[in-house]
N, C-alpha and C positions, 0 to 999 in steps of 0.2 A: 504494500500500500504506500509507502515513503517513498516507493522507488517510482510509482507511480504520482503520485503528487508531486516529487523531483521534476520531473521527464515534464509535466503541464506546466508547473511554474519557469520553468525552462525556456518552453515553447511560444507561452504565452510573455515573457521578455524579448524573446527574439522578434515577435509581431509587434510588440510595443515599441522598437527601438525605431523605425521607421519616423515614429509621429515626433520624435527628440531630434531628429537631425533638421536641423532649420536652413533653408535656401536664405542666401543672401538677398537684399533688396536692391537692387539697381537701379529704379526706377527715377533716380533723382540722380543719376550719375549720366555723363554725356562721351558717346564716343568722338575721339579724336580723328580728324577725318587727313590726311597726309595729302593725295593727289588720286584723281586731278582735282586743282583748288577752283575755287567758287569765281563765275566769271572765265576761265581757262579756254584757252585758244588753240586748240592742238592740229598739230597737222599732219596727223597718221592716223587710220582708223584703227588700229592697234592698241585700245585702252587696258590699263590695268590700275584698277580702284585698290586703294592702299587706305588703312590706316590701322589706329595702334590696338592692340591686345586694350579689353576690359577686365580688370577684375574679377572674379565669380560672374561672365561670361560665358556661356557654354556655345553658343551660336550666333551670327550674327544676319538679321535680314535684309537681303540689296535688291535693290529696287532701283529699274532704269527707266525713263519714260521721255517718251516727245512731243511735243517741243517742251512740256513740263506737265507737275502732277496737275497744276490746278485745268490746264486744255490740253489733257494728255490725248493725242491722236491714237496713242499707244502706247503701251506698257512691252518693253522692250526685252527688259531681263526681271527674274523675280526667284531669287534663287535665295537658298539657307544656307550659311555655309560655317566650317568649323575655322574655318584660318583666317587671318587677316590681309586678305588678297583675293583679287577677282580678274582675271583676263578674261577678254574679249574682243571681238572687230564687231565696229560699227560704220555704220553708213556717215555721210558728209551730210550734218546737219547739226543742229540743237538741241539738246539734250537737259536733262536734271537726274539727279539721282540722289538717292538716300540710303541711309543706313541704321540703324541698330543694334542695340545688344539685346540677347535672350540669356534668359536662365529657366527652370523649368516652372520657376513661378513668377517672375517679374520682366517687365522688358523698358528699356531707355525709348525717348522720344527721336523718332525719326532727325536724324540730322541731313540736311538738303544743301548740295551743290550743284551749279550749273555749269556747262562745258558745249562751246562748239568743237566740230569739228571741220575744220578747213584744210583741204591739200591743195 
């Protein structure tokens, strides 16, 4: 019987420990956005979106659109990604893009850059 009431209070710790591990808040922290920077004039379709590692970060969401979110013609890229870097080719046009941090319970306020592209 002790070996039994062992082996449940046991089990029932192990399912308990779950609800103790607490996810960090990021929701007030802002990711750093590197390149391309805001207004940017490039002249290769050749992009790679850069910036810095977050914190208790787990994922980050990007998001490309044209000619921008608010009269977006189109949502270009819209990808989740674990690293802080995103290649791509894009067309000779006008662009915005945004970014994100996720964790599995919080996430950062989109941060928004805009970028032509001229060859």
């Amino acid at each position: 019987m002790k070996y039994f009431l062992f082996i449940l209070c046991f089990t029932f710790c192990l399912v308990s420990c779950d609800d103790i591990v607490e996810v960090e808040d990021i929701s007030e922290n802002e990711v750093n956005i590197l390149a391309p920077t805001d207004n940017a004039l490039l002249n290769t379709t050749s992009v790679t979106f850069t910036w810095e590692a977050l914190e208790d970060a787990e994922t980050y969401h990007l998001q490309i659109a044209t000619p921008s979110f608010e009269n977006a013609l189109q949502i270009v890229k819209d990808s989740v990604l674990t690293n802080t870097s995103f290649s791509t080719s894009l067309d000779e046009k006008a662009y915005e893009w945004r970014i994100r941090a996720q964790n599995s319970e919080y996430y950062t306020e989109y941060r928004i850059q805009s970028f032509t592209i001229e060859e």
